[in-house]
Backbone as JSON Lines, residues from 0, in Angstrom:
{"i":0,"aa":"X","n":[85.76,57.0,88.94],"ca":[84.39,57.15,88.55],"c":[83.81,58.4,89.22]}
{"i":1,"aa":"X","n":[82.97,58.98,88.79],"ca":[82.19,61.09,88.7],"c":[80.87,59.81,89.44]}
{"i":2,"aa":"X","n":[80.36,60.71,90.85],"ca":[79.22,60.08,91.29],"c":[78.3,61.26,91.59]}
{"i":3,"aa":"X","n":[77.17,61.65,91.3],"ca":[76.39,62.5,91.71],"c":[75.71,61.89,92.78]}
{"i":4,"aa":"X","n":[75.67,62.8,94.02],"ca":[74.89,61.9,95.52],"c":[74.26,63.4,95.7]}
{"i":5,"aa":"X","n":[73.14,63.22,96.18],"ca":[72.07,64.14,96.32],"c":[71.27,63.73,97.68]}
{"i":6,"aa":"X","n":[71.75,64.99,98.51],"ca":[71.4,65.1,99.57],"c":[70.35,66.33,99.94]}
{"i":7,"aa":"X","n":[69.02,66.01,100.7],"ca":[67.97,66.81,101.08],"c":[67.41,66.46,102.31]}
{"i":8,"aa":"X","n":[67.27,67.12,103.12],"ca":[66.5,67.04,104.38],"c":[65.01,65.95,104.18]}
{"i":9,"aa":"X","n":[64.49,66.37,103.22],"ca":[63.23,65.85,103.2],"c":[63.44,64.68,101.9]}
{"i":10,"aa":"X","n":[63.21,63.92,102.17],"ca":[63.55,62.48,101.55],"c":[63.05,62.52,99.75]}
{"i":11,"aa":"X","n":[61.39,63.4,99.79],"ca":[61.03,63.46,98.85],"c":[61.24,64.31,97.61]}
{"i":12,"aa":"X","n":[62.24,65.37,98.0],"ca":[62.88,66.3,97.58],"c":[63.97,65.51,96.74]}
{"i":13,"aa":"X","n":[65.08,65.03,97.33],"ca":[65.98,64.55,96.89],"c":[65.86,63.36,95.96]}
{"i":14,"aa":"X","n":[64.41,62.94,96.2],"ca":[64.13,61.91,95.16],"c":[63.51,62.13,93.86]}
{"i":15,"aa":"X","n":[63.05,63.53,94.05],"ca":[62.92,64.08,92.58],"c":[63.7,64.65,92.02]}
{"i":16,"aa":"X","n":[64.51,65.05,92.43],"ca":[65.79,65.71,91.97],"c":[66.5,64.78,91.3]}
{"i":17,"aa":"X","n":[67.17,63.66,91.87],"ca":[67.64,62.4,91.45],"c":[66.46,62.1,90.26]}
{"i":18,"aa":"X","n":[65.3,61.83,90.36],"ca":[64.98,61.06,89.04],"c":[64.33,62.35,88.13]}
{"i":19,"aa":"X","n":[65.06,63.49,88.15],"ca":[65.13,64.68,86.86],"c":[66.83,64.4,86.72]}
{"i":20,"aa":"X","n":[67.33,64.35,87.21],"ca":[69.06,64.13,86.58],"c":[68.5,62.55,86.13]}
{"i":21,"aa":"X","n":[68.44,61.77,86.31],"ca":[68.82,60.23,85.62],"c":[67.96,60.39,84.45]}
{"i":22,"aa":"X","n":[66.89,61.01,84.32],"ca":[65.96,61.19,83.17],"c":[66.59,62.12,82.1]}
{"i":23,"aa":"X","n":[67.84,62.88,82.06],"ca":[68.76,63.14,81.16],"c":[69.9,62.76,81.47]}
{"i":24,"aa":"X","n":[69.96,61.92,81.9],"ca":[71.39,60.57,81.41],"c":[71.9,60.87,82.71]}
{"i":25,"aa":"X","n":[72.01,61.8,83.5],"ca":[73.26,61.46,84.9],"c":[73.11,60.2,85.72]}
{"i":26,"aa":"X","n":[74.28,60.21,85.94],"ca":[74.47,58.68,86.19],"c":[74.33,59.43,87.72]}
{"i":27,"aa":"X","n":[73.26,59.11,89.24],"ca":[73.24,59.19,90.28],"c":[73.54,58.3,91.57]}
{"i":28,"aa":"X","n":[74.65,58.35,92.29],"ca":[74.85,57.28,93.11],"c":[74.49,57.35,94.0]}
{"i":29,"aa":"X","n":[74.06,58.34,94.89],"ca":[73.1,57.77,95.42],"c":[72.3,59.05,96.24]}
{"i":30,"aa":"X","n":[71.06,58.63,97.23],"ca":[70.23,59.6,97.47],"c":[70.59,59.54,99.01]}
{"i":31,"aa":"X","n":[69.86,60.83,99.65],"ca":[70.1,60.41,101.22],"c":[69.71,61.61,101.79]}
{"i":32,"aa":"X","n":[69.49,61.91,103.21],"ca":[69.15,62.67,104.03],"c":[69.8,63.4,104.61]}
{"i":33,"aa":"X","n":[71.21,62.66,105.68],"ca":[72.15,63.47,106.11],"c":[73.29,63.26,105.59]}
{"i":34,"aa":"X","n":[74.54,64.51,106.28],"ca":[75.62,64.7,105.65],"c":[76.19,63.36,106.17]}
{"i":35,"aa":"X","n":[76.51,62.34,106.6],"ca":[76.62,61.12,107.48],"c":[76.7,60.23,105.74]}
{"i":36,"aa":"X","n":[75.3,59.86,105.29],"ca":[75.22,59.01,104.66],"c":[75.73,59.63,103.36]}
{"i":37,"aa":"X","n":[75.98,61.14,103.15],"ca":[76.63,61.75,101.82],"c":[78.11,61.11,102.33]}
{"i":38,"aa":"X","n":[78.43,61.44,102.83],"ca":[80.7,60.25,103.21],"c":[80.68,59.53,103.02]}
{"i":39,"aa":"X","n":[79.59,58.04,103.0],"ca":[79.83,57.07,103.09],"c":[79.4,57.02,101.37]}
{"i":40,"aa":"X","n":[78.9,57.14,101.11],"ca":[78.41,57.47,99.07],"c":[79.84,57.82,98.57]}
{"i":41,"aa":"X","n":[80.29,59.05,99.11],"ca":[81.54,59.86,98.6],"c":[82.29,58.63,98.59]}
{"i":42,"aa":"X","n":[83.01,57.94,99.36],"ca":[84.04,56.91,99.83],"c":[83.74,55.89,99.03]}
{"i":43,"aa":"X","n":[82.54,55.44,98.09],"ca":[82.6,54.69,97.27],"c":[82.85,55.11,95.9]}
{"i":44,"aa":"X","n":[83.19,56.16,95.7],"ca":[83.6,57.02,94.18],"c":[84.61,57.92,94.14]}
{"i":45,"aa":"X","n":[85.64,57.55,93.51],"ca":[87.09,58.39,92.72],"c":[86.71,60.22,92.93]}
{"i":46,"aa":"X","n":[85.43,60.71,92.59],"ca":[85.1,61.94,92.61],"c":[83.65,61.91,92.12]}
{"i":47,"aa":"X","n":[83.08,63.41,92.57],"ca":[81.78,63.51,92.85],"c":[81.65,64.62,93.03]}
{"i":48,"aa":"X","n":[80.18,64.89,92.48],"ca":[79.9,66.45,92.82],"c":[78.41,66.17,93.72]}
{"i":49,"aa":"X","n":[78.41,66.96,94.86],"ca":[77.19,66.52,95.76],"c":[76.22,67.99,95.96]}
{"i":50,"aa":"X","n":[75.28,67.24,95.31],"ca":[73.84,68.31,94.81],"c":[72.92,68.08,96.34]}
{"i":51,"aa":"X","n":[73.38,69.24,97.27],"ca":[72.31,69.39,98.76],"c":[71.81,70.47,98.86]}
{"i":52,"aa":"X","n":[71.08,70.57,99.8],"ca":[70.21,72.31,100.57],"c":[71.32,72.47,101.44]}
{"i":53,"aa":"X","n":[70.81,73.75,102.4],"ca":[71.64,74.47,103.13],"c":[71.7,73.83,104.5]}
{"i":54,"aa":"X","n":[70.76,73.17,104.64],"ca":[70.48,72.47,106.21],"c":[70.34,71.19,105.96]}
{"i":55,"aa":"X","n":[71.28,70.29,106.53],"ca":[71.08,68.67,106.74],"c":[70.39,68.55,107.88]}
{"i":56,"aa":"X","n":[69.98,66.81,107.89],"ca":[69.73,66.47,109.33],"c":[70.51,66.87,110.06]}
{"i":57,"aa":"X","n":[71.89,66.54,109.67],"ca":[72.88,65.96,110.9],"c":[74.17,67.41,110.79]}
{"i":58,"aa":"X","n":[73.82,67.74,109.71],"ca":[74.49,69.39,109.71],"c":[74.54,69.95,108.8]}
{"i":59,"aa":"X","n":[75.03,71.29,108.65],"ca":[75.34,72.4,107.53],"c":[75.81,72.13,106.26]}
{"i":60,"aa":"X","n":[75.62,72.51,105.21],"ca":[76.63,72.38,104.12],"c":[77.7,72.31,103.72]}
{"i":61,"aa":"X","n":[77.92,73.78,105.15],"ca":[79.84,74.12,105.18],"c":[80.86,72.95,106.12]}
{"i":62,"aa":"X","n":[79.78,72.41,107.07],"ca":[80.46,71.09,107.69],"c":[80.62,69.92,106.41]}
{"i":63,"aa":"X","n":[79.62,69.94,105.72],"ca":[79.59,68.39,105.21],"c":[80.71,69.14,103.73]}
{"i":64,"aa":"X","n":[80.74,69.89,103.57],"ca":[81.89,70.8,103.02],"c":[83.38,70.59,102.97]}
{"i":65,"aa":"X","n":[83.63,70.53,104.44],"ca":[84.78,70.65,104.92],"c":[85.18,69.18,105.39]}
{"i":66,"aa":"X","n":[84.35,68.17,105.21],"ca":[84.39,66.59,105.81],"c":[84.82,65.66,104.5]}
{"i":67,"aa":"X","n":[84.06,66.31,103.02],"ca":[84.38,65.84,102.1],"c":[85.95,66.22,101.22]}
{"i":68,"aa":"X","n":[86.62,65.11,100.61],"ca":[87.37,65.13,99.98],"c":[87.99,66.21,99.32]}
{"i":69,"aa":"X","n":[88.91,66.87,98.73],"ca":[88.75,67.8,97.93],"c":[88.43,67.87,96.03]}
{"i":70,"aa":"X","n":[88.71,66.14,95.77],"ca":[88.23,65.64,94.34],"c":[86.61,66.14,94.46]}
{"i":71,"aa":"X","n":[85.65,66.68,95.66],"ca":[84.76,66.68,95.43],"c":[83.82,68.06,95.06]}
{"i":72,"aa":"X","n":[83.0,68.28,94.39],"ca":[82.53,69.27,94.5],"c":[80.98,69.17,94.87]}
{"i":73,"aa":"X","n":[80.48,70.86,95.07],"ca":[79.21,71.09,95.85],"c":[78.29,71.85,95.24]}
{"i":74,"aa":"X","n":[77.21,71.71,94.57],"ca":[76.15,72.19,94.73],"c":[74.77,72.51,95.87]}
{"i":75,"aa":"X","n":[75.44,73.76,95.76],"ca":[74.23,74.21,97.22],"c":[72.88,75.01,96.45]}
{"i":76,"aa":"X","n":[72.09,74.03,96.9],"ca":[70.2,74.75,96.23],"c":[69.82,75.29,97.67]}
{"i":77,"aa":"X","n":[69.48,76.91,97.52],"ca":[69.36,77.32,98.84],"c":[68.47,78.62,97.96]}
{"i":78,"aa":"X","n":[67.97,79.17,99.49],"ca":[67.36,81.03,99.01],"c":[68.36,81.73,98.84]}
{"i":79,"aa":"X","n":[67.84,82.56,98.27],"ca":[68.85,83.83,97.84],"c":[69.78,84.68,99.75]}
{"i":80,"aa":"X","n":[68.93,84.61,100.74],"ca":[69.41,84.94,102.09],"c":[70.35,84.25,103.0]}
{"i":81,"aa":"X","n":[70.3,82.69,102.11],"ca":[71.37,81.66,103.05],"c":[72.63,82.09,102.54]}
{"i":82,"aa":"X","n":[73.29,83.43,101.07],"ca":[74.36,83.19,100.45],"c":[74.89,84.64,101.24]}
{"i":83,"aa":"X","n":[74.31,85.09,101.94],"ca":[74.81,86.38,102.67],"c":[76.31,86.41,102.73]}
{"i":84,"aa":"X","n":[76.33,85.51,103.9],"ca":[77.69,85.39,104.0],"c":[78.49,85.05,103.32]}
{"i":85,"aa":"X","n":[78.19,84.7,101.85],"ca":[79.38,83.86,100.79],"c":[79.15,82.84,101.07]}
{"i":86,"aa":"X","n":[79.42,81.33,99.83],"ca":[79.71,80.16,99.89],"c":[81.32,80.19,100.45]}
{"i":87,"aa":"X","n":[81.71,78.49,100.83],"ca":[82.88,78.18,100.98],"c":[83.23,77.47,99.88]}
{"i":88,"aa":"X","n":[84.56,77.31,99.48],"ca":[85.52,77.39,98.69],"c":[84.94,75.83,98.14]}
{"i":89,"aa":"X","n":[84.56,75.69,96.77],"ca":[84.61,74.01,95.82],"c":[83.17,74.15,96.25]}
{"i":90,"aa":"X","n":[82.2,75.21,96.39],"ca":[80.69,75.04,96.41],"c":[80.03,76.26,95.38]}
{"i":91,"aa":"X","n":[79.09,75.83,94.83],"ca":[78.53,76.58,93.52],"c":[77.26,76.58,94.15]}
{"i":92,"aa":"X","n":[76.46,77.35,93.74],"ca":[75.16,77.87,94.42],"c":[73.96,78.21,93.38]}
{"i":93,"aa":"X","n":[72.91,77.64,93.93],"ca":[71.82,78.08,92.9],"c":[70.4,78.34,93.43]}
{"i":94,"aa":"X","n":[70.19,79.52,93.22],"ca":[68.93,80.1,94.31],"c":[67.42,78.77,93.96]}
{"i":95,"aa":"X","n":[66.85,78.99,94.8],"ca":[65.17,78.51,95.25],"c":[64.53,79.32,94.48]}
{"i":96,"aa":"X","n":[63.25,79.04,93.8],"ca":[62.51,77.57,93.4],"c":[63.65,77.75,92.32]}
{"i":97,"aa":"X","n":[64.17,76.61,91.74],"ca":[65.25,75.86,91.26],"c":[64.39,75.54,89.77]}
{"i":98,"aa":"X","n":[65.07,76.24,88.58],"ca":[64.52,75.51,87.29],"c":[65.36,74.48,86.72]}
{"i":99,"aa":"X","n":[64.76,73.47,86.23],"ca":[65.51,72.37,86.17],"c":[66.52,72.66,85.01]}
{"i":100,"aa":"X","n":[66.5,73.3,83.9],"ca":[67.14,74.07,82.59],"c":[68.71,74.37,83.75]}
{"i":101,"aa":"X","n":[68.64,75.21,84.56],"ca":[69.32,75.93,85.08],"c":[70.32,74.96,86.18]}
{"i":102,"aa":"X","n":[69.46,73.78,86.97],"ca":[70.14,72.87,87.58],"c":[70.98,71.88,86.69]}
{"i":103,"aa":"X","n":[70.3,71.21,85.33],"ca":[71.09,70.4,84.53],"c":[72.52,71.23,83.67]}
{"i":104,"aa":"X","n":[72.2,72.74,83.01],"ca":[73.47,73.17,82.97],"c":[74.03,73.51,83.99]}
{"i":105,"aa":"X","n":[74.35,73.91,84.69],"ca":[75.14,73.88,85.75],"c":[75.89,72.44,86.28]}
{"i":106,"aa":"X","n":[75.39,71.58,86.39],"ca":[75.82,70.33,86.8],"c":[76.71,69.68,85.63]}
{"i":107,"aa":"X","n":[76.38,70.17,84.38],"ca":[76.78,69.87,83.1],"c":[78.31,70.18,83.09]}
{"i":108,"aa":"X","n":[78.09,71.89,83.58],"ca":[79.12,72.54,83.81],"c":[80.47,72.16,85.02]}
{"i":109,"aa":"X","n":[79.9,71.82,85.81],"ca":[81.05,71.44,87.08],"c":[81.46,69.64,86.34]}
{"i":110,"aa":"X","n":[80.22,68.94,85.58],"ca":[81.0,67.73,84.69],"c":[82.13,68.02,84.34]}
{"i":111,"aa":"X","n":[81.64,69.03,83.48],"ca":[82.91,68.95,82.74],"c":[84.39,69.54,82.86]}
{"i":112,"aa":"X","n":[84.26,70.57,83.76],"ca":[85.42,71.15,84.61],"c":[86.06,69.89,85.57]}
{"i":113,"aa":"X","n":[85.31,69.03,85.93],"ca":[86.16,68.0,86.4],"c":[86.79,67.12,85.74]}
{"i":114,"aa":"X","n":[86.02,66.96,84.36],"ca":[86.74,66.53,82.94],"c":[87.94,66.79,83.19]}
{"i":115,"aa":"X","n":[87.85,67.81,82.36],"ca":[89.57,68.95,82.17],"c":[90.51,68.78,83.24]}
{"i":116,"aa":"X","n":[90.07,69.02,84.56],"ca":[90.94,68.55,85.75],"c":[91.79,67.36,85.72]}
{"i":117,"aa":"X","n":[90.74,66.21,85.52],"ca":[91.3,64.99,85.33],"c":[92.13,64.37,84.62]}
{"i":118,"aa":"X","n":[92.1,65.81,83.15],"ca":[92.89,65.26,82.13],"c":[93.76,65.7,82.28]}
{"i":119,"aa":"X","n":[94.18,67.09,83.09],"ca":[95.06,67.62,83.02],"c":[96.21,66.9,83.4]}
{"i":120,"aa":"X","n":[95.57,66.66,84.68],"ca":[95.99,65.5,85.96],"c":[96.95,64.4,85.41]}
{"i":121,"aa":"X","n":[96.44,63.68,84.58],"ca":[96.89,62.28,83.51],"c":[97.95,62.87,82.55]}
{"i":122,"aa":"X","n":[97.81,63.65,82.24],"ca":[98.81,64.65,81.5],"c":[100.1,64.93,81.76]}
{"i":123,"aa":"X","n":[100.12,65.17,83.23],"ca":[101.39,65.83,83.84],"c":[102.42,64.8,84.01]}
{"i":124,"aa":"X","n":[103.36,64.96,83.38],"ca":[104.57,63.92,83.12],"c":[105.22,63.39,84.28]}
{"i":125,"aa":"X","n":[105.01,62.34,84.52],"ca":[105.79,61.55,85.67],"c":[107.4,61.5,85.69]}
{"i":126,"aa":"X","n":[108.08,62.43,86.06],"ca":[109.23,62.36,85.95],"c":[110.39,61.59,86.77]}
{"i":127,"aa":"X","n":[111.06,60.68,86.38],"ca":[112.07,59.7,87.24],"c":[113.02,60.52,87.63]}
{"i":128,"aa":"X","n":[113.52,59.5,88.58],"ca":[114.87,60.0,88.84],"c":[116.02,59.64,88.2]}
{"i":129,"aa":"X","n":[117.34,60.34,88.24],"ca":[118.65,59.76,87.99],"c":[118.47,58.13,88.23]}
{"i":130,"aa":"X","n":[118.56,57.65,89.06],"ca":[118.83,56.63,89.39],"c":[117.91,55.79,88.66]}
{"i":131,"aa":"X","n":[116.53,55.79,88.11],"ca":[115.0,54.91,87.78],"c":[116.13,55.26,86.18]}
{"i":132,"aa":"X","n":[116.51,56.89,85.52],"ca":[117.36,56.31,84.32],"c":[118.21,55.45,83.96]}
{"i":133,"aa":"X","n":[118.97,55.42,84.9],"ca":[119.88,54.66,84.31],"c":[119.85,53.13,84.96]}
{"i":134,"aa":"X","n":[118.84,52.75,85.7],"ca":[118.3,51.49,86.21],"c":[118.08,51.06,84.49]}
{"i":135,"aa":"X","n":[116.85,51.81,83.6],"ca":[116.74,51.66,82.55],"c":[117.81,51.8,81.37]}
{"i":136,"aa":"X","n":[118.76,52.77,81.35],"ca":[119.54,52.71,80.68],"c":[120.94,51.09,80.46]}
{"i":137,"aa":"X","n":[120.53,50.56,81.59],"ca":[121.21,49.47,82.11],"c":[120.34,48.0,81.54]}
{"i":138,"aa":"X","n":[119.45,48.32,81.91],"ca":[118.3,47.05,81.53],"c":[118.83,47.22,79.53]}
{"i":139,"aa":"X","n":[118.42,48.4,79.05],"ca":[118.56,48.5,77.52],"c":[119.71,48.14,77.28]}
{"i":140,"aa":"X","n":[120.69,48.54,77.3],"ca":[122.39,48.08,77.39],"c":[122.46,46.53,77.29]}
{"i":141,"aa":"X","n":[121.94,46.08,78.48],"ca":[121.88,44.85,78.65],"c":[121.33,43.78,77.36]}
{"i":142,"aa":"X","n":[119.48,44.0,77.33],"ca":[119.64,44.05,75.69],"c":[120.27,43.79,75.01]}
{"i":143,"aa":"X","n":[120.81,44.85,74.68],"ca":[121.27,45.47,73.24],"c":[122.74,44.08,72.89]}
{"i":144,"aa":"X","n":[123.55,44.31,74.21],"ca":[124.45,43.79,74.52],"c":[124.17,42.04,74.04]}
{"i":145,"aa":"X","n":[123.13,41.44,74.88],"ca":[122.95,39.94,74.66],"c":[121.92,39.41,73.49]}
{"i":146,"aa":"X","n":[121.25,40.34,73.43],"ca":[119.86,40.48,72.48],"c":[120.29,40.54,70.78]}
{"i":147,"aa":"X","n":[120.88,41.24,70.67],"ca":[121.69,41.77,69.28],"c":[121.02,43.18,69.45]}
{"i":148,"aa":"X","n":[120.3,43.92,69.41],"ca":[119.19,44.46,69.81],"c":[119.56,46.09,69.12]}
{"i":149,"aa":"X","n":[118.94,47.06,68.73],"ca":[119.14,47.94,68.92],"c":[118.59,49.19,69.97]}
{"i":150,"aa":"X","n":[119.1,49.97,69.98],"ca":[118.66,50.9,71.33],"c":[116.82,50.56,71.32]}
{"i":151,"aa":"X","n":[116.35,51.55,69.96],"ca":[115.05,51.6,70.04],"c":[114.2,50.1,70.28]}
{"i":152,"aa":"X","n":[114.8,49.25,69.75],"ca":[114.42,47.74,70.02],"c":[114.02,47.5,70.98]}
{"i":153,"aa":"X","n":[115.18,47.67,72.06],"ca":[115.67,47.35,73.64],"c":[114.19,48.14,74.43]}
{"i":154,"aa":"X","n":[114.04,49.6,74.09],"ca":[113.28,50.2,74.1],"c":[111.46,49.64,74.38]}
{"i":155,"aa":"X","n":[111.83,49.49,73.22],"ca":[110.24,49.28,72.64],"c":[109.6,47.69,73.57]}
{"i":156,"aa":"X","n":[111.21,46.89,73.46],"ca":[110.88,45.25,74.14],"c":[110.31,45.83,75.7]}
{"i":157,"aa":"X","n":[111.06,46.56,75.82],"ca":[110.81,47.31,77.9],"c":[109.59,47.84,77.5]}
{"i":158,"aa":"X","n":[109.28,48.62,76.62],"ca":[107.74,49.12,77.28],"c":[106.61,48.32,77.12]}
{"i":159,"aa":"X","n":[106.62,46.88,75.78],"ca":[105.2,46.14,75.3],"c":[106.04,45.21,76.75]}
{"i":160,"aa":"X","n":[106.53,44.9,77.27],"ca":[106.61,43.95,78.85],"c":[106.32,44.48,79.97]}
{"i":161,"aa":"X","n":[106.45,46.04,79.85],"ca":[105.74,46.8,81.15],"c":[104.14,47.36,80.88]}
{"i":162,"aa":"X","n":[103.53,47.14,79.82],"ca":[101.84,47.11,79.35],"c":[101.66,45.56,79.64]}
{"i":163,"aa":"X","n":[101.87,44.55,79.17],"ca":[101.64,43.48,79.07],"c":[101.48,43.04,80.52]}
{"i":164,"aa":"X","n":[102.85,43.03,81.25],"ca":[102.69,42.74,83.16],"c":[101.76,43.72,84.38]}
{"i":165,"aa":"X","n":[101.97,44.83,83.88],"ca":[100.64,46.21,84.21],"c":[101.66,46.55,85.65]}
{"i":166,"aa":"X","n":[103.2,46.88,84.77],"ca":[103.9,46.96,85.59],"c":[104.57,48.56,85.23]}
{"i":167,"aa":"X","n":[105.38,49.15,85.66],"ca":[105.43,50.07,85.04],"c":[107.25,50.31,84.56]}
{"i":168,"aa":"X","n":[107.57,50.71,83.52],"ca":[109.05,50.65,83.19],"c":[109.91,49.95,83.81]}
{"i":169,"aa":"X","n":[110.29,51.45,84.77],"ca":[111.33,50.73,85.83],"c":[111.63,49.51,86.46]}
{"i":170,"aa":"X","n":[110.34,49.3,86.97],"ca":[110.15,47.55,87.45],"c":[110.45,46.58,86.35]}
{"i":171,"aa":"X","n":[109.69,46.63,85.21],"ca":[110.27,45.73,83.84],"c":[112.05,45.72,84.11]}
{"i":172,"aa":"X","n":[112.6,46.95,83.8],"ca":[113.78,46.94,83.77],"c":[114.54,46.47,84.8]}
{"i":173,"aa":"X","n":[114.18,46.3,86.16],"ca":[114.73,45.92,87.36],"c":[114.59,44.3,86.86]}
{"i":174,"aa":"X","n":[113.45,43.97,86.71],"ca":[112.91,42.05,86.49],"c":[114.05,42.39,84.98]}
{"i":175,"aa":"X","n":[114.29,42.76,84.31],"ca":[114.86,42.2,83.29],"c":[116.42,41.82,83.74]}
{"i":176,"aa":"X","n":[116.8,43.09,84.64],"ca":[118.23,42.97,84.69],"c":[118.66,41.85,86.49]}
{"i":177,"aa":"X","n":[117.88,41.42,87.0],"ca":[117.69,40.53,87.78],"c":[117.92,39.36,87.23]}
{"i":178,"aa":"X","n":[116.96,38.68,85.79],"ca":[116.68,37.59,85.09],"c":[118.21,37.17,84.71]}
{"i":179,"aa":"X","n":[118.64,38.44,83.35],"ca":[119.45,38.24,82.53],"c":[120.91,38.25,83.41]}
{"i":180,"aa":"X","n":[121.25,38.82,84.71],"ca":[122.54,38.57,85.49],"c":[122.78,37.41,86.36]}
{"i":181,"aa":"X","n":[121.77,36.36,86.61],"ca":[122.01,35.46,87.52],"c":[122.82,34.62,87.08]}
């Protein structure tokens, strides 16, 4: 789950900010003061992008920066003089007084780049080993062998039993060839 946590020194700040994002659909988890109570928000969500100023109570941006996850990203609302030195690395920046046009695309924008990330992520082929093949090639055999079965059969029986148990292949095929040799 994507959590927007919005952190501001001044309590009342961050609470308008939060209810201009939820008033065009962002889903906000939560609000807060210091970088302290932004970790403990973070630690309840998969990933997050955290919308703060340049100065916490309890510290800097680039600390609460470097404390958070790397699934996470940063929006820093600051003056144009706090960026002197450059942001640090997974923080996006958007000068003072802040138009809200300009805060919602942007936030829109790091959405959806974490989109793509994520999918990419889910994408990338889990590849077995020698050994997880022919664990499976053995389970199918087996099958085929007692079942009447054909390959794709054998197949198809191993993967609707590894959806069904919320198990994944290999394991099906280990429980199958456990069952069927005793």
């Amino acid at each position: 789950m994507v959590g927007i946590i919005v952190v501001f020194p001044n309590k009342d700040n961050a609470t308008n900010i939060r209810n201009l994002l939820v008033r065009v659909g962002l889903n906000v988890t939560g609000v807060c003061t210091t970088g302290a109570q932004a970790m403990n928000y973070a630690d309840s969500v998969d990933e997050g992008i955290i919308v703060c100023g340049y100065k916490l109570k309890d510290m800097m941006y680039s600390e609460l920066r470097e404390y958070l996850p790397d699934r996470f990203e940063m929006l820093l609302i600051a003056s144009q003089g706090k960026w002197e030195e450059g942001l640090a690395s997974g923080v996006m920046g958007l000068t003072m007084p802040i138009k809200a046009y300009d805060l919602m695309n942007t936030l829109q924008m790091m959405l959806q780049n974490m989109d793509r990330r994520r999918r990419k992520r889910k994408k990338t082929i889990k590849s077995r080993t020698p050994e997880q093949e022919a664990l499976i090639r053995k389970a199918k055999e087996l099958l085929m062998a007692r079942n009447n079965m054909t390959e794709e059969e054998a197949h198809r029986y191993l993967q609707k039993n590894s959806m069904d148990s919320g198990t994944n292949i290999v394991e099906t095929a280990e429980m199958v060839l456990s069952i069927m040799n005793e």
